[in-house]
N, C-alpha and C positions, 0 to 999 in steps of 0.2 A: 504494500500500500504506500504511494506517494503521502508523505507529510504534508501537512497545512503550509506553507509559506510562510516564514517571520514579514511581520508587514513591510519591511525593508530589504528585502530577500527576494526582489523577483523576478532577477535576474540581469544582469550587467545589459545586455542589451535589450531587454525591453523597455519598448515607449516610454516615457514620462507623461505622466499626468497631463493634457496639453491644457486644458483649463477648469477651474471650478468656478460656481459660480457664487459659493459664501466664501467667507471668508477665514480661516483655521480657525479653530477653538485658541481660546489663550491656556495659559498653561494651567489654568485653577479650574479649567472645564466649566467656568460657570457664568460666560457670556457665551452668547454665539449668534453671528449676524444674520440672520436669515430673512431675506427679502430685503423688506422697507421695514421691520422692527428688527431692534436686540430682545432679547429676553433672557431670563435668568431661568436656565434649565435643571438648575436644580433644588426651583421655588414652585414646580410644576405648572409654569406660565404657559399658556397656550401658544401654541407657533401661528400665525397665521399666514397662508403660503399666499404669495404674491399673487397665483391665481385668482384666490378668492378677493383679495383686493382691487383686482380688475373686472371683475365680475359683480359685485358688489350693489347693490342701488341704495344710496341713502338719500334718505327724504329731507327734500329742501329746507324743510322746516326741522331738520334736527340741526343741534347746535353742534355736532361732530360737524358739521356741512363748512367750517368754518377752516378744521384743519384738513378735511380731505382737498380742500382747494389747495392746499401746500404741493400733493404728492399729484398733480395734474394725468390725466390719460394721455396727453402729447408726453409727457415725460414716459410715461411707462411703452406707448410705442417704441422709443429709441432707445429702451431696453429690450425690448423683444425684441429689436432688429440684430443687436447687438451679440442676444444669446444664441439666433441665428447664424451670424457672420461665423462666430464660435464656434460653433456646432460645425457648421461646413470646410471651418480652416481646418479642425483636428483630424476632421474622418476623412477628407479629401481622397487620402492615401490608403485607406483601408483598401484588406483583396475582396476577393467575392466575398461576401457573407451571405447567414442567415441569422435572422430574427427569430429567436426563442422564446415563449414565453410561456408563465407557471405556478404556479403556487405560491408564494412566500413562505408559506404554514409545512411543508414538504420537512420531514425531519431526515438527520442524516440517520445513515444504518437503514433503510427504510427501503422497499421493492422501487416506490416513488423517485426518491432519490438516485438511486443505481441507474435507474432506466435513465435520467435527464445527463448523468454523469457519462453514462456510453453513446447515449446522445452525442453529444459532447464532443466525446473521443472519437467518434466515427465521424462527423462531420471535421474534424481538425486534422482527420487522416485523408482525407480527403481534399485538403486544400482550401477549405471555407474557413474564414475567421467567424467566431459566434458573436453574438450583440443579444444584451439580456438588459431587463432592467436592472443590475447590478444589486441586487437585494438578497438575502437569504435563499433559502428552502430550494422550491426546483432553478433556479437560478441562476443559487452557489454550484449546483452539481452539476448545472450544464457548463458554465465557465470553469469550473475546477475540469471538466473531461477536455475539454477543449484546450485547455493549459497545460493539464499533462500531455495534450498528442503535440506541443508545440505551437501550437495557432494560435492568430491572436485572438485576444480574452478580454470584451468590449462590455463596460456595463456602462447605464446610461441610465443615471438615476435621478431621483425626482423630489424637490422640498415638499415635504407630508407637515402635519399639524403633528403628527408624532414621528418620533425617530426611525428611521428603513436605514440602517448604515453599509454601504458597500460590503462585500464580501473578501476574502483575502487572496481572488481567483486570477487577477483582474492583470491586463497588463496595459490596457486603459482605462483611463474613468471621467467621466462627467457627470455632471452635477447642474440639472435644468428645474428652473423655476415654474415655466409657463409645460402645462402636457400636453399643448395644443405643437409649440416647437421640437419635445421629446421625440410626437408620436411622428413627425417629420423624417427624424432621422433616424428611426425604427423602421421606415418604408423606405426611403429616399437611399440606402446604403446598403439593403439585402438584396436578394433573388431570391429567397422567402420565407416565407413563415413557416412555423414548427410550431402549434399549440400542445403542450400535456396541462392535462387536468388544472383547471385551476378556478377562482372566484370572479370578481366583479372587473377586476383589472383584465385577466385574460382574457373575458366574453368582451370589451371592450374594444381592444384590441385588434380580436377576433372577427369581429361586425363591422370593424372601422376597415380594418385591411377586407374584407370580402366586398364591400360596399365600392371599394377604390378601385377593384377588379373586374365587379358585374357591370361598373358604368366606364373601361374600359378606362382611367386614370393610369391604372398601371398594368402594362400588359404581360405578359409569359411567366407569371408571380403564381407559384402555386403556394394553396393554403392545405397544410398536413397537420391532422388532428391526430394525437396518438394517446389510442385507447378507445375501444370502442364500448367496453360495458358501460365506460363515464359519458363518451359524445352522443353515442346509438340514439337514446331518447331525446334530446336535443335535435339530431337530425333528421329522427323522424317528425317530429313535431314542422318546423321548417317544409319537409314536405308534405305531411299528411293535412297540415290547415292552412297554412301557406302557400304551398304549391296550387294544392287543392282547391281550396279559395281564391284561385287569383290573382293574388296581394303580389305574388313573383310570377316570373316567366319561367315557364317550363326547363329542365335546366341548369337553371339556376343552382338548384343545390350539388348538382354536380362536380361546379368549381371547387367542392371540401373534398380531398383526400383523406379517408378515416384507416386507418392502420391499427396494429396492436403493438408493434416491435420500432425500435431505434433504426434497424438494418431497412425496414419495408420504407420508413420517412425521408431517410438519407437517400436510399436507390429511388425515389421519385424528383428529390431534389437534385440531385444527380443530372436526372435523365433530363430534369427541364433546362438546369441551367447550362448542361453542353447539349444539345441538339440544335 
């Protein structure tokens, strides 16, 4: 069994970090700059992530109305462009990848875990760098597979109102405020998706990249679901009232590859991204 990495350990020639987007902890761990507040993280002050800052609607008549005028939406555009430009300088160079996505909650030692860890390794043998959201559970174990076959080990993580801390898999990492520019470079950098089992973030993901493919945004992008006793009822559902109903075009659901194994999701991505 490969070791965990010391977080300084990850190797002489891998990448450097090419940008984050807070700014370090100081050394007493008990500021930390996230977004447009500091908070004191260990008074259990709530984070509030720049997303929701810009999303926001406060009522004229509240007297907040006084300082939100300080943090302007033309200011927060030439943030976003910024975390943008970011975004596009560091991965420019990335090789082929694929977008994995997963669990958080995935524990190690676990069947879960193994399957996104071989994941991983069979894609990195193959020649594709991985890109995860850099988080825990099935994540860590797709970037740890992908690190041990040598490839690069891409997380791409996101300011939460609670802490999601990178993984120690990683031989890049970012650090995105806004998930609307995240999920950018989660499509804009792979040849495709790889869903295992996962909650609210994965089905997200999942609908956003199929949505970008059935209206032909992105084209030769396969989407590979792996596990079928967890997606089965999902896509039957999609086709049985969905289909069925109308609501899609006939189809339609056929753009999902549903698999059970690492080796069936890798020989599809495989096949799409050299033919």
């Amino acid at each position: 069994m490969t070791d965990r990495p010391a977080p300084d350990a990850q190797g002489a020639d891998a990448p450097v970090p090419t940008w984050r987007s807070d700014t370090p902890d100081p050394a007493d761990g008990s500021l930390r700059n996230v977004g447009a507040a500091q908070v004191r993280v260990e008074e259990g002050v709530e984070v509030v992530p720049s997303d929701r800052l810009l999303l926001e609607w406060i009522d004229p008549r509240d007297p907040r109305r006084a300082e939100q005028r300080m943090i302007r939406d033309s200011w927060r555009v030439q943030r976003i462009q910024s975390e943008f430009v970011a975004g596009f300088d560091a991965l420019e160079n990335v090789a082929e990848a694929v977008t994995v996505f997963g669990s958080a909650r995935v524990k190690e030692r676990t069947p879960e875990y193994e399957l996104a860890r071989e994941l991983g390794r069979r894609l990195g043998h193959e020649g594709f760098a991985v890109i995860t959201g850099g988080g825990p559970g099935a994540m860590e174990a797709t970037n740890r597979g992908a690190y041990e076959a040598g490839a690069q080990s891409i997380g791409l993580n996101i300011e939460l109102p609670f802490e999601q801390h990178t993984n120690p898999w990683l031989t890049l990492t970012m650090n995105f405020r806004y998930f609307f520019v995240r999920k950018t470079m989660f499509v804009k950098y792979a040849q495709a998706f790889v869903c295992l089992p996962g909650g609210f973030g994965t089905l997200d993901e999942l609908f956003e990249a199929l949505t970008l493919v059935q209206t032909k945004k992105v084209l030769r992008f396969p989407i590979v679901l792996i596990g079928r006793e967890f997606w089965g009822p999902l896509v039957d559902w999609l086709r049985g009232t969905l289909e069925a109903g109308g609501k899609i075009s006939p189809g339609d659901v056929d753009l999902l590859h549903v698999v059970d194994t690492a080796a069936e999701a890798v020989e599809i991505v495989v096949r799409a991204a050299r033919s």
